[in-house]
TORTORSE-76556 format. One line per 4 residues: number of its first residue (from 1); for each residue x, z, y of N, C-alpha, C. Coordinates in steps of 0.02 Angstrom, whole numbers, plus 50000, padded with zeros to 5 digits. Layout:
<pts>
NUM> X:Z:Y:X:Z:Y:X:Z:Y | ... $
</pts>
This chain:
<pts>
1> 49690:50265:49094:49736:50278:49150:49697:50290:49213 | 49713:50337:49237:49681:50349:49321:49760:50327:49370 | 49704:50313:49421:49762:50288:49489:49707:50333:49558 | 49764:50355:49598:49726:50375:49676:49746:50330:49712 $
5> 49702:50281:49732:49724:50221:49797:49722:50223:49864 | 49754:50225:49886:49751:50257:49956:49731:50170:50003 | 49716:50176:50046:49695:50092:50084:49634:50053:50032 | 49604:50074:50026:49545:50031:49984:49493:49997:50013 $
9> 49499:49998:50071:49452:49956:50120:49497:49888:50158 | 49572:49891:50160:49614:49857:50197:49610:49793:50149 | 49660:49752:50171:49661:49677:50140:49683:49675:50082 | 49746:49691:50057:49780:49715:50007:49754:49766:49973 $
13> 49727:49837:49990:49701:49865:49963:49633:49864:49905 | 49591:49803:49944:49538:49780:49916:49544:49741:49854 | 49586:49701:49866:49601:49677:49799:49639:49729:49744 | 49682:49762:49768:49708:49821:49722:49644:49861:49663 $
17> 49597:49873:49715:49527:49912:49698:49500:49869:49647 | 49493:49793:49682:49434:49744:49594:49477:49729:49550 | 49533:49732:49555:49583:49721:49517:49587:49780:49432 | 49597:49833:49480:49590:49897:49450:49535:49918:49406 $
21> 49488:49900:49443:49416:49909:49408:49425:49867:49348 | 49450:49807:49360:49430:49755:49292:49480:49760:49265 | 49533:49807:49268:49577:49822:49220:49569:49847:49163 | 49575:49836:49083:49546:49869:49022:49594:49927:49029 $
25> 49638:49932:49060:49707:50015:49040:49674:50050:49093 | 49632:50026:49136:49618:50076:49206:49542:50126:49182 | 49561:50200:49152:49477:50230:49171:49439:50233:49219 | 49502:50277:49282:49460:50276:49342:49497:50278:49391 $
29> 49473:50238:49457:49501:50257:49526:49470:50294:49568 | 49517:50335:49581:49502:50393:49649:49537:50353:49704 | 49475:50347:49764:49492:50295:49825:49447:50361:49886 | 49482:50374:49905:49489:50440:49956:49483:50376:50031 $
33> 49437:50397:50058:49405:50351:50145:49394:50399:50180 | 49411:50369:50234:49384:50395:50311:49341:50351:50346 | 49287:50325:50285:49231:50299:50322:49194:50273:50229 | 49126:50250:50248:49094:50245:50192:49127:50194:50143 $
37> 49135:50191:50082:49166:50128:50051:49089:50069:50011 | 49063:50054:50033:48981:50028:50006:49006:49997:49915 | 49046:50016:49891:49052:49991:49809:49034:50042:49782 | 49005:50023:49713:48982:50075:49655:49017:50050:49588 $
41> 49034:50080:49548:49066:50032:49488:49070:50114:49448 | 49069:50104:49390:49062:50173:49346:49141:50189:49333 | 49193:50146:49341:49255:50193:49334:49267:50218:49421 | 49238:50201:49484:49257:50209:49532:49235:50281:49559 $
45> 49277:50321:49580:49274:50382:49606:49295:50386:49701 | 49216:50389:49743:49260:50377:49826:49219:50430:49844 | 49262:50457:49911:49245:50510:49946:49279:50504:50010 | 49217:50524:50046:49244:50533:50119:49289:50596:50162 $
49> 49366:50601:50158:49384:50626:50170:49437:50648:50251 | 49454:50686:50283:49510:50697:50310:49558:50689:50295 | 49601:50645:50317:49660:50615:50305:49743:50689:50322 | 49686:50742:50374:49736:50765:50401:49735:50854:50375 $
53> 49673:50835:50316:49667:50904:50279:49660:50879:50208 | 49717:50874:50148:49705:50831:50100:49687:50883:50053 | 49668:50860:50013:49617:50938:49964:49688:50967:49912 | 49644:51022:49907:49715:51068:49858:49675:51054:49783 $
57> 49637:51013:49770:49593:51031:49720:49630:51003:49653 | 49650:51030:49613:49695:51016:49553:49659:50967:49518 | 49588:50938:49523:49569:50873:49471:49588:50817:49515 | 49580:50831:49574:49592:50784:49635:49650:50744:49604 $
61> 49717:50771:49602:49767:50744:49586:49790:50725:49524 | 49753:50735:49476:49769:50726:49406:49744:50655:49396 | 49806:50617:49434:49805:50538:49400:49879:50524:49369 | 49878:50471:49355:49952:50440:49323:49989:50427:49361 $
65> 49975:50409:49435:50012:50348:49488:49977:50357:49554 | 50010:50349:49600:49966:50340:49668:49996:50265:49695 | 49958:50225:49722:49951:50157:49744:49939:50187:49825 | 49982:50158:49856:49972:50180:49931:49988:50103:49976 $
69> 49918:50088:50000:49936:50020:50033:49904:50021:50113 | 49906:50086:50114:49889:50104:50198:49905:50071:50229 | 49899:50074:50319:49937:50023:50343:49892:49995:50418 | 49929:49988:50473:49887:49984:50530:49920:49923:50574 $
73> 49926:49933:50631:49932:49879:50678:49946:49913:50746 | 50001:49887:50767:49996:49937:50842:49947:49941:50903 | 49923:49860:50875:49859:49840:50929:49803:49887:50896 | 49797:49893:50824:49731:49935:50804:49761:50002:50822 $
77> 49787:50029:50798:49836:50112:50813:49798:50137:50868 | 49844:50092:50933:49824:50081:50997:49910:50112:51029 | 49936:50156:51003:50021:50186:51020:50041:50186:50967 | 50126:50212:50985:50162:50224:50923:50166:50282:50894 $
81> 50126:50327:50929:50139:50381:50888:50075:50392:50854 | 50008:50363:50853:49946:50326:50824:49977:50302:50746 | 50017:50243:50753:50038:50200:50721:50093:50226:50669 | 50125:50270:50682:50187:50319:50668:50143:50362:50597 $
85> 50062:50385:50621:50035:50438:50579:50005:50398:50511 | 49970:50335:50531:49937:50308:50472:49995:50262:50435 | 50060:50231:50455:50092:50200:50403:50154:50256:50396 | 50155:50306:50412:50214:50343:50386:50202:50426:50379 $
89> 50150:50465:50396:50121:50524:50405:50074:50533:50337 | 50034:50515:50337:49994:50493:50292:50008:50476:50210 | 50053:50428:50217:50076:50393:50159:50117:50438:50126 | 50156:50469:50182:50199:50548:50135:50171:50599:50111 $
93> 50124:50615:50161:50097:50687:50141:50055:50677:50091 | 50017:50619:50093:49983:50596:50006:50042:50618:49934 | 50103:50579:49972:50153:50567:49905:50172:50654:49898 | 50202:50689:49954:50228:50763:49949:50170:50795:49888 $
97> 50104:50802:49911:50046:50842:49864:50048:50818:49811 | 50040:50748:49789:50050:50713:49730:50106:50745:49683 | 50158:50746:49707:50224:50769:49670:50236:50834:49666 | 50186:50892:49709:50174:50929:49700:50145:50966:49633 $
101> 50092:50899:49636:50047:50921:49579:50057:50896:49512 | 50118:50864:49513:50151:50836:49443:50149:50776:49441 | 50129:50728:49497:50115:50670:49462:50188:50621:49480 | 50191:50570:49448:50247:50547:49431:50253:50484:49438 $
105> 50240:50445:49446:50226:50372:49500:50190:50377:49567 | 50248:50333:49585:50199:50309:49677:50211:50252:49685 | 50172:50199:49706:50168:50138:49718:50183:50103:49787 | 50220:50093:49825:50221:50091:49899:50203:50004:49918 $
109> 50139:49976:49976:50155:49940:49978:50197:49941:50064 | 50256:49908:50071:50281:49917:50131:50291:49848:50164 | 50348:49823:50195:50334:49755:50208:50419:49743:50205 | 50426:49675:50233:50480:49648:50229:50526:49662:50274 $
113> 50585:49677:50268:50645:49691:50353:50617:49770:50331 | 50598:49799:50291:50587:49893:50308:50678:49909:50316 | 50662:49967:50365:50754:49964:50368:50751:50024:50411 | 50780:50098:50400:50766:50146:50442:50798:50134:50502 $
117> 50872:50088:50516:50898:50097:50554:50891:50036:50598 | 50810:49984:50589:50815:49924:50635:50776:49937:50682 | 50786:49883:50728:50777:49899:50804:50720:49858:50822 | 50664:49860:50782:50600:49837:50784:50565:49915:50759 $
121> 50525:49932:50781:50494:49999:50769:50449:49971:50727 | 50416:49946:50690:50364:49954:50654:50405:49938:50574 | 50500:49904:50591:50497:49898:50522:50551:49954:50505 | 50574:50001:50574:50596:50053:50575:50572:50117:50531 $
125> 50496:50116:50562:50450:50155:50531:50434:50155:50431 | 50434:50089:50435:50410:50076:50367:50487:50085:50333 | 50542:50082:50329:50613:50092:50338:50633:50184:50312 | 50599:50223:50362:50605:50287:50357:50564:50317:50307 $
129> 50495:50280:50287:50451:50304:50252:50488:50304:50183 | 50508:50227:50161:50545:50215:50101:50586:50267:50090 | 50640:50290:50125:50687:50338:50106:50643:50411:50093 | 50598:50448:50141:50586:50484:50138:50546:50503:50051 $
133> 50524:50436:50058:50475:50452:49970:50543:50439:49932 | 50595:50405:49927:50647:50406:49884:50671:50476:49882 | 50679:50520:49945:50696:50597:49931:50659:50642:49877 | 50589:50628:49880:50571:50652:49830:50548:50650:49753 $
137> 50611:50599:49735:50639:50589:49672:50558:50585:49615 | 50524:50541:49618:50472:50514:49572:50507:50493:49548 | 50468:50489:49493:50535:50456:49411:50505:50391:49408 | 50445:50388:49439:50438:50302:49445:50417:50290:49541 $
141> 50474:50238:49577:50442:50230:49646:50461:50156:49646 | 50392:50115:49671:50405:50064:49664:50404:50035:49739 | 50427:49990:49776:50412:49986:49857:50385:49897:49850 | 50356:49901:49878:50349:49817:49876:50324:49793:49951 $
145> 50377:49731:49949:50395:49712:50019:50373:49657:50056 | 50290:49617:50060:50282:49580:50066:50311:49537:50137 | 50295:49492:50140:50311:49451:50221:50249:49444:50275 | 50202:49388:50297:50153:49377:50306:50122:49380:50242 $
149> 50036:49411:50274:49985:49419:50216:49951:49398:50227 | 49926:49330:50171:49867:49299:50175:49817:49315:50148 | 49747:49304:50172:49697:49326:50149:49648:49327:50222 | 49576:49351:50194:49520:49375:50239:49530:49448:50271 $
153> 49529:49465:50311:49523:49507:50360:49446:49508:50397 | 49435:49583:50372:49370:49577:50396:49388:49596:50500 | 49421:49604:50523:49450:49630:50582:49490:49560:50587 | 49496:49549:50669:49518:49487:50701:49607:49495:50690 $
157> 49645:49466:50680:49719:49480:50693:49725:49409:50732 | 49725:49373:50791:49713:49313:50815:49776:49281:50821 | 49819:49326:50852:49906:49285:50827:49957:49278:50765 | 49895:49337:50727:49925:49339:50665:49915:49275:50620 $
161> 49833:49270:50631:49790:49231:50589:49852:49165:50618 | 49845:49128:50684:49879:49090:50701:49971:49083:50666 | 50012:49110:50678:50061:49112:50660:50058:49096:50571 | 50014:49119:50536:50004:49101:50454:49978:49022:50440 $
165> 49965:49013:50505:49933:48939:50486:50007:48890:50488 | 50042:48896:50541:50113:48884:50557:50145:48890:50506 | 50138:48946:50488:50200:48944:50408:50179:48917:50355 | 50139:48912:50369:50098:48885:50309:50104:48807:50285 $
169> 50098:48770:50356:50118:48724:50354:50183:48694:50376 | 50232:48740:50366:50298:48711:50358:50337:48757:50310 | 50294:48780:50250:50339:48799:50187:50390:48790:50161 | 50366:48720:50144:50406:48677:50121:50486:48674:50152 $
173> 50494:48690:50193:50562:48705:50211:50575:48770:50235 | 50555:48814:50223:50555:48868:50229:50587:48932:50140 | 50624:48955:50154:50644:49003:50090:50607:49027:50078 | 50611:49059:49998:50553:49081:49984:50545:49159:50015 $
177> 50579:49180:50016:50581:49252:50079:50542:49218:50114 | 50521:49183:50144:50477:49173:50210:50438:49145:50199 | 50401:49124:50154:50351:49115:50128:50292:49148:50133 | 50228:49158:50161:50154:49179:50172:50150:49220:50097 $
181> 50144:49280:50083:50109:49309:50041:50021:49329:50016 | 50016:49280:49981:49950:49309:49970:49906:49386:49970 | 49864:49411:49954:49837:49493:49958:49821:49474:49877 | 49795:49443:49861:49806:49446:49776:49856:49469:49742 $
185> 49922:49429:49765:49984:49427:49735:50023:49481:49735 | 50024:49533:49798:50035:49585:49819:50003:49634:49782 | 49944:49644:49764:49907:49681:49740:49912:49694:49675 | 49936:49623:49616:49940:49615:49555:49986:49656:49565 $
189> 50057:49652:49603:50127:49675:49583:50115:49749:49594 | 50087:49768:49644:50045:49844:49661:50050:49869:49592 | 49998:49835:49574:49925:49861:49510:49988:49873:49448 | 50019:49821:49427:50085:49818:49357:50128:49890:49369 $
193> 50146:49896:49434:50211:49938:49448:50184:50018:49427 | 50114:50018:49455:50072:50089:49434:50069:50080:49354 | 50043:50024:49332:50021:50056:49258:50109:50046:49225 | 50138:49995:49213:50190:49990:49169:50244:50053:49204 $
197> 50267:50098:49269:50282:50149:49267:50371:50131:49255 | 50391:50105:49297:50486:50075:49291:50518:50131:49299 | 50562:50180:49263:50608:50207:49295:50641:50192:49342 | 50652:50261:49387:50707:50255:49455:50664:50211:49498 $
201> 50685:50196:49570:50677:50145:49608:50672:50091:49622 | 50605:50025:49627:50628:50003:49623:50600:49942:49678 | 50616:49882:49697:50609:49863:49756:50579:49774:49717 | 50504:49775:49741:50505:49709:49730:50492:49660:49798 $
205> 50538:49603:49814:50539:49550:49866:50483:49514:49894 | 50482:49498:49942:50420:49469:49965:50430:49380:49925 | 50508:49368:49922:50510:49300:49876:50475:49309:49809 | 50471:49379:49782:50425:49362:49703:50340:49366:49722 $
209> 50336:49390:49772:50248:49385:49788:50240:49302:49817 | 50260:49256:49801:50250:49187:49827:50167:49162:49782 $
</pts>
């Protein structure tokens, strides 16, 4: 099985990638960067590309699934219309060429509250993206919705990091919707939804990534 992973340097993404690799159903991943990726592994295929010129090249796209766990920060972005291109620009025009080129799974990871019509812009954004890849009818789309994500960050998130410590330690009364998601856990459900291939749409909760 081949997969194209889109985010393979990010938190979630990274684990998607060793995951993948040590998968026995996985031949190879194509992990497309806009900066060097320093791994070597003999099923791994990376290249440094333009995000805003994606190649027409017909082997390019000949995978089973695309895994898309892109994904930014408004503080990293720096605006919203920065922020607008890498979690919702990006993530489509990957999926549009993909489906172009026949392929037939997409893997979305998105977050929790996505909702085109809410009045928080970043889960607005992630909201519009969902529908937009639902328009173009993949016979397998899987969205997965984590909450907070735990894990290492090689990049500072300082209120983020803070606020996870908080939930963290008051779980226990907390639903499992609101529960801290691991980047492992996220990534497994990623990694299953690409290879096992669900008909139709389908939406997994940030309560099953606990």
């Amino acid at each position: 099985m081949k997969i194209l992973l889109l985010g393979s340097t990010g938190l979630v993404g990274s684990h998607v990638l060793q995951q993948a690799l040590q998968h026995k159903k996985m031949t190879q991943v194509i992990a497309p960067v806009r900066s060097l990726l320093n791994i070597t592994h003999p099923k791994l295929k990376t290249m440094v590309m333009d995000f805003d010129d994606l190649p027409q090249d017909k082997d390019f796209w000949a995978v089973d699934a695309v895994i898309c766990a892109l994904g930014s920060t408004m503080q990293k972005a720096g605006s919203k219309q920065a922020f607008r291109k890498v979690d919702y620009g990006y993530p489509l025009e990957f999926a549009k060429m993909a489906k172009q080129h026949g392929v037939k799974t997409y893997v979305l990871n998105s977050a929790l509250g996505a909702n085109a019509h809410s009045l928080i812009f970043y889960n607005r954004v992630k909201g519009e993206l969902e529908n937009a890849l639902k328009d173009l009818n993949f016979d397998s789309l899987t969205l997965v919705r984590p909450g907070l994500i735990e894990g290492h960050r090689q990049e500072q998130r300082t209120a983020e990091q803070l606020f996870l410590k908080i939930t963290h330690a008051v779980q226990f009364i907390l639903p499992a919707a609101l529960h801290n998601n691991p980047a492992e856990n996220i990534a497994t459900a990623l990694l299953n939804a690409a290879i096992e291939q669900p008909q139709g749409v389908h939406i997994i909760s940030s309560k099953a990534l606990v």
